[in-house]
C-alpha positions in Angstrom: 172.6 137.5 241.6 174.2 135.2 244.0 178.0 134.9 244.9 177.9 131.7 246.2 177.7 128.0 245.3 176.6 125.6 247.8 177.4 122.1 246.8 176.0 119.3 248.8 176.9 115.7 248.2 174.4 113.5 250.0 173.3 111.0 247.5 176.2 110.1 245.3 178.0 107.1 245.7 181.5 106.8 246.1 180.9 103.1 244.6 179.4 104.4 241.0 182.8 106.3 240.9 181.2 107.9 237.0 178.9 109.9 239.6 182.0 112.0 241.1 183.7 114.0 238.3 180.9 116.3 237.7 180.7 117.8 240.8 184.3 118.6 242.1 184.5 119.7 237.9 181.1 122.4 238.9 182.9 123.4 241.8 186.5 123.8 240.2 184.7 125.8 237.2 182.9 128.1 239.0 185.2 128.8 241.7 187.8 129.6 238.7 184.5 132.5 237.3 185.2 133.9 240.7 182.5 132.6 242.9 182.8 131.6 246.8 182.4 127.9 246.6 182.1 125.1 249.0 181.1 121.4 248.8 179.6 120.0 251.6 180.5 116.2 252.0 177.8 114.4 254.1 175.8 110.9 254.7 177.5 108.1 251.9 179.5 110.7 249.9 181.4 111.8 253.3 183.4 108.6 253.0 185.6 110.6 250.3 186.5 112.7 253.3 188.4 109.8 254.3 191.9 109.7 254.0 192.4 106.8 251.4 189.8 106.3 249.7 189.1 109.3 247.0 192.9 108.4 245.5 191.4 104.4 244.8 188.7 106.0 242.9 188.2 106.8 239.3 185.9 108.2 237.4 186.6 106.7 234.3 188.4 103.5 234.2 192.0 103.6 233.0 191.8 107.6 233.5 195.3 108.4 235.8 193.0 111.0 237.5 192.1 110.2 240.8 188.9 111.4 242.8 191.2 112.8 244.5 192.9 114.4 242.0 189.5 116.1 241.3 189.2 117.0 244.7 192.4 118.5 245.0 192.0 120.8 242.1 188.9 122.2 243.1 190.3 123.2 246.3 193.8 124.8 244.6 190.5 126.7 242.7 189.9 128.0 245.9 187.2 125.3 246.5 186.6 124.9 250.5 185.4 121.4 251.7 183.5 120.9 254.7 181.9 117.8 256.1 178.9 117.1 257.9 179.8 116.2 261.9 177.5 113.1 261.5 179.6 111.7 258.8 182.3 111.5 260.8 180.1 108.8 263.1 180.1 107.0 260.0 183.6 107.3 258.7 185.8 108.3 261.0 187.6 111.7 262.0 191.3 110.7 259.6 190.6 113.3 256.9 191.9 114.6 253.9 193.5 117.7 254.3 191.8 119.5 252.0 188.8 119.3 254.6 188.2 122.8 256.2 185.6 122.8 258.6 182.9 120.3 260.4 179.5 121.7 259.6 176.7 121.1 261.3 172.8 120.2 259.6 171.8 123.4 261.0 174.7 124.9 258.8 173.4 123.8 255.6 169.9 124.7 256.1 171.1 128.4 257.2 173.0 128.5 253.8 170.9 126.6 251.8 168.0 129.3 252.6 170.3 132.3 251.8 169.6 134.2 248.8 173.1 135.0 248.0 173.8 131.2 247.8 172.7 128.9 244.9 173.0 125.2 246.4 173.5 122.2 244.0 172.9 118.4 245.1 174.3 115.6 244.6 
């Protein structure tokens, strides 16, 4: 059985805001089941790397939870966050805090093909 969870969020939209709970929630779960969990935060979802701009988002309108509130949770789970270096052509290098590591595409496909990791997408 794997002991891993690979998250990768490469097609969610930080502007359908509905899209972002269930992922950071996956990632909070299981690293609280004691799995090694990272989320990998690349192409449009690697804006919510970006300082600023997870705390304007909601997932459900009128909720006083944050993005990232979500975010921050999963990583006090023990949740790491990494981002893909390309993002940060898009976005910009000011990150969150909770960000660990700049991954590489190469990265990613080594995990990805690792039969101790399970990878989710989003």
């Amino acid at each position: 059985m794997a002991n891993k969870l690979m998250i990768i969020m490469v097609n969610t939209d930080p502007a359908n805001s509905s899209e972002l709970g269930a992922p950071f929630f996956q990632a909070t779960v299981a690293a609280a089941m004691d799995y090694e969990v990272e989320v990998i935060l690349t192409a449009r979802s690697g804006e919510l790397a970006k300082k600023g701009v997870a705390e304007k988002l909601f997932v459900k309108e009128g909720s006083a939870k944050s993005v990232y509130d979500f975010i921050k949770d999963a990583h006090e789970a023990g949740v790491q966050f990494k981002v893909c270096t390309p993002t940060l052509d898009l976005w910009g290098d000011d990150l969150i805090p909770e960000i660990s590591e700049t991954v590489g595409g190469a990265y990613v496909i080594e995990q990805a093909m690792d039969e101790d990791v399970v990878t989710f997408t989003y």
